[in-house]
N, C-alpha and C positions, 0 to 999 in steps of 0.2 A: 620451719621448726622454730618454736619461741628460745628464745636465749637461755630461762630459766632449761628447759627442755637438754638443752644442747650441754650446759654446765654438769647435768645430774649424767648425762651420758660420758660425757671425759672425764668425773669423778671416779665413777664405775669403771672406765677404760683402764683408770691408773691404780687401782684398788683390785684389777683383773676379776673382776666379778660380772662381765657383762656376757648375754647369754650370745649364741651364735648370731640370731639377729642385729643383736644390739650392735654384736663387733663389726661387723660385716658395712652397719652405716657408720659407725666411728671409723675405719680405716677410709670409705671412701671421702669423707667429711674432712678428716684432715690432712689431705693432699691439696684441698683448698688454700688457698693464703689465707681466709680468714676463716678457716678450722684446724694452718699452722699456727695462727697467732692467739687462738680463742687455748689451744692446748697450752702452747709456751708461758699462757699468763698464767692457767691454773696453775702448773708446774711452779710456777714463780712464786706463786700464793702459797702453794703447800709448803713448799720451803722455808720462807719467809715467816710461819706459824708454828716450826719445828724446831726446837732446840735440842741438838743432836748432843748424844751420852758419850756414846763411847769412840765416835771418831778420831784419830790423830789428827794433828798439822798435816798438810801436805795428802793427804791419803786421796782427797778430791784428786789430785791432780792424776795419784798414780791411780785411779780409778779409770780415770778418765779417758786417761793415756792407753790404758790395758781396752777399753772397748772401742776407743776410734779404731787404732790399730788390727782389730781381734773380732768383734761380736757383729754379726748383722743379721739386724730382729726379722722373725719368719712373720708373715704376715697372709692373708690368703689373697690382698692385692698388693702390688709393688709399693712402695713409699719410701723417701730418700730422707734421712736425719742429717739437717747440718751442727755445726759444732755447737752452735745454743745449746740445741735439743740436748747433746750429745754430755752435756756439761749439766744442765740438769739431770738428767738421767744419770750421771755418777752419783750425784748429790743425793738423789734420792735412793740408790742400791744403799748407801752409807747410812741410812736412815728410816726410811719408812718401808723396806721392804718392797721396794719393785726389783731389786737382785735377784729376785725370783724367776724374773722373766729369762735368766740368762745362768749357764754353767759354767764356771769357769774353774781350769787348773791354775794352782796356785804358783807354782815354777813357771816363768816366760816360756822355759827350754821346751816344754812340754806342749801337743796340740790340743786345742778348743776344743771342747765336748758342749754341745748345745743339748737342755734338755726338751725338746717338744713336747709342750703338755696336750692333750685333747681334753676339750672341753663340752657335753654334751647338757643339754640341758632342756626339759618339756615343760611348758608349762601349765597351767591347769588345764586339764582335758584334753590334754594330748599324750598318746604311750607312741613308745618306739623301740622299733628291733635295732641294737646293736651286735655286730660282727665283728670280733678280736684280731688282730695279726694273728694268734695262735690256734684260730679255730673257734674259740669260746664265742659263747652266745649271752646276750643279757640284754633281758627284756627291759625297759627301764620305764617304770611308771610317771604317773600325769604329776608338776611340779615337786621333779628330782631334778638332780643333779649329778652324774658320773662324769670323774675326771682320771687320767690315766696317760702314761706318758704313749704314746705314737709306736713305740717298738718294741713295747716291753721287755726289754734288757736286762742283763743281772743273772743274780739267782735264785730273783723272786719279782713272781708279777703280780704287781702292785695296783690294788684302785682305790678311788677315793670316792663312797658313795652320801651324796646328803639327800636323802628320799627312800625312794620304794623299787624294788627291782628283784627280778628273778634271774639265776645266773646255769648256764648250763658250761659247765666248766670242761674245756679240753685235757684230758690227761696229762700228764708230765710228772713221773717220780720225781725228778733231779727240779726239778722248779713249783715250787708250792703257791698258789694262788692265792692272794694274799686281800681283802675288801677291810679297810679303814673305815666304820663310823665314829668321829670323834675317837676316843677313848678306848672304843671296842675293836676288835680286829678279828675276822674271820676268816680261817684258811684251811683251804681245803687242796687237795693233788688232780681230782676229777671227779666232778659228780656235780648235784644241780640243787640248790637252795634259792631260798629267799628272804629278804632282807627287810625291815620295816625299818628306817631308822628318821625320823621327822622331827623337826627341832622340840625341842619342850615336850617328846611324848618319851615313851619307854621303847629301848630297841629288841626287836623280836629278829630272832634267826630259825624258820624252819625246813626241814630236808626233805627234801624229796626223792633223790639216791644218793649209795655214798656216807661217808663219814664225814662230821662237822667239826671244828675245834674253832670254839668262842671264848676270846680271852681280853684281859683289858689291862693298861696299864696306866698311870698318870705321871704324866713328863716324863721324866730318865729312868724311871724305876722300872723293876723285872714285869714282862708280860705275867698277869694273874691266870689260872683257867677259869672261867666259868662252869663250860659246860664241854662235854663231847657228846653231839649227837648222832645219829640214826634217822635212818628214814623213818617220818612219822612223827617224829621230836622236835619238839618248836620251847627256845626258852626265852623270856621276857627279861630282859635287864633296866632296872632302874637306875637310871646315873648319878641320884642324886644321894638316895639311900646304899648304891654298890652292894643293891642285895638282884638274887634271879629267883625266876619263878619258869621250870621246866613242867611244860602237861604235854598231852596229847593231842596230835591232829591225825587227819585225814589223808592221805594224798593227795587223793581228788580233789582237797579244796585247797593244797598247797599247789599241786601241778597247776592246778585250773585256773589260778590268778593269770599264769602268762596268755592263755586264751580270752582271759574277760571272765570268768565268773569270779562273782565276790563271795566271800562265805565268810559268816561273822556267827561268832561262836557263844554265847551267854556272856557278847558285848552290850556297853554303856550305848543309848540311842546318842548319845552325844558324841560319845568316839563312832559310828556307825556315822552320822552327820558330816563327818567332818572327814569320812574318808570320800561320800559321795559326793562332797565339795568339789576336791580335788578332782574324781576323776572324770564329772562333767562339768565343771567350772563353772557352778553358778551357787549360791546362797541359801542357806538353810535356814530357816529362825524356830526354835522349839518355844513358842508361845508361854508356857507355864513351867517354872523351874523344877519341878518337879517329874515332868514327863524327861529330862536329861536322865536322870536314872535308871530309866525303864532300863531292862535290862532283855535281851531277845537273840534267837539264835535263827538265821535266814541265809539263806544263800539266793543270789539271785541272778542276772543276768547283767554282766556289768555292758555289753555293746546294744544292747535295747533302748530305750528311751528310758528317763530315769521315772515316770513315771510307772514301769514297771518295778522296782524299785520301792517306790510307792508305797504302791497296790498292795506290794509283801508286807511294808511296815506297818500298813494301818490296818491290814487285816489279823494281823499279831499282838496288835496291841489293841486297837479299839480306837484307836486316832483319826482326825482325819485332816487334812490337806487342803492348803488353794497355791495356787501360781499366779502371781504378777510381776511382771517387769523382770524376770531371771530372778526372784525369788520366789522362794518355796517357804510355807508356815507351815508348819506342825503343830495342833492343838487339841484340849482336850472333846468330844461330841458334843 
């Protein structure tokens, strides 16, 4: 692995952004001595480029002193932090947010609560079934990201979704199911939705049983509603303009996402492109700026070859297609 390589991976380690893969070689990497010494330098570097706000005197030490004492990082292979480690790692809870990695009560008197996050993550053209501690199911689409603590505790279970996924939620009056995009928060007691939420696009919530409550808030302020849906009820929220747009769907094309059918409804050929990216992971280019407009309604087979796929788009529009090299063009006849 080249150096460059290795830097962008222990960046990502300490920013917790790295996917199951990713972690799984960063924890074996730095049981090495030199992928302990290649992490303690970045650690050092981060540091050393941080001029910290709101720290007191002394607070490193009692940081410090609270996790030698107290915290040992879960990891899915063994690895032993000596005091370096252990001393940056205060430094940076006080600062750049890796305090995240770890729960602490703020009384001595009182016992350590660790929070275990789970971290799930597919990346393009890959789906997968996940299975709840409490039953729940959620299908999680191709370059998502569902995060959610290990035991869901409290009295409210909690996720954190950056992508696409479908949820078949297990029952519980006393504990409300609670899915974080950004901004938006959708919760529901028992029933089965799905989620669109992708950076830079608009977030869509629609139901497939069950009642929905989609609301949002920014920073400390009171959650907003948006919408309360029904099965069949799908609303789009713009995050930039905090306006919605609630229409009608289908079942069959809300159910049917978690099987693999796609169904796109008098969408943009451009947002239609850019979902078939995702879920086979290869390249689209629509030739003439004008065919992104096109506007078409198709449902197709999303586990076929995308070339069926295709076949739907060009027979709908009048387009036609080549493939090289894991791209696809799109052009006018």
């Amino acid at each position: 692995m080249q150096e460059s390589d290795i830097n962008i991976l222990l960046k990502k380690y300490i920013d917790h952004n790295c996917s199951p893969e990713e972690l799984s070689v960063v924890l074996k990497y730095i049981q090495l001595p030199e992928g302990k010494q290649a992490l303690e330098d970045l650690l050092s570097k981060e540091w050393n480029a941080f001029v910290p706000e709101e720290a007191l005197p002394g607070d490193s030490d009692l940081w410090f002193d609270r996790i030698e004492k107290k915290v040992v990082p879960e990891a899915t292979v063994p690895f032993r932090l000596d005091n370096t480690w252990l001393k940056y790692a205060a430094i940076l809870i006080l600062t750049i947010g890796v305090g995240a990695w770890f729960m602490l009560q703020a009384p001595d008197s009182h016992p350590t609560e660790q929070l275990a996050m789970v971290d799930h993550y597919n990346p393009k053209g890959r789906r997968t079934q996940i299975t709840l501690r409490d039953g729940s199911i959620v299908h999680l689409g191709a370059d998502s990201r569902l995060r959610y603590p290990n035991h869901l505790k409290g009295n409210k279970r909690e996720l954190f979704l950056d992508g696409e996924a479908f949820f078949e939620v297990k029952h519980d009056a006393k504990r409300p199911f609670v899915v974080h995009t950004g901004d938006v928060q959708t919760q529901v007691l028992g029933t089965s939705f799905k989620i669109k939420a992708f950076k830079n696009e608009n977030i869509s919530v629609a139901v497939a049983t069950g009642k929905v409550s989609v609301g949002y808030k920014k920073q400390q302020s009171k959650l907003k509603s948006i919408a309360v849906l029904t099965p069949g009820e799908q609303v789009s929220w713009n995050a930039v303009t905090n306006r919605s747009v609630t229409t009608s769907s289908s079942l069959e094309s809300i159910k049917g996402w978690k099987d693999g059918n796609l169904s796109f409804t008098d969408d943009r050929l451009d947002d239609i492109s850019s979902d078939l990216e995702r879920w086979y992971n290869t390249r689209i280019l629509l030739k003439d700026p004008i065919i992104k407009t096109y506007s078409l309604s198709i449902t197709v087979n999303g586990n076929a070859p995308i070339t069926s796929a295709l076949d739907a788009i060009t027979m709908a529009t009048g387009l036609k297609y080549s493939i090289a090299r894991n791209i696809i063009t799109l052009s006018k006849q």
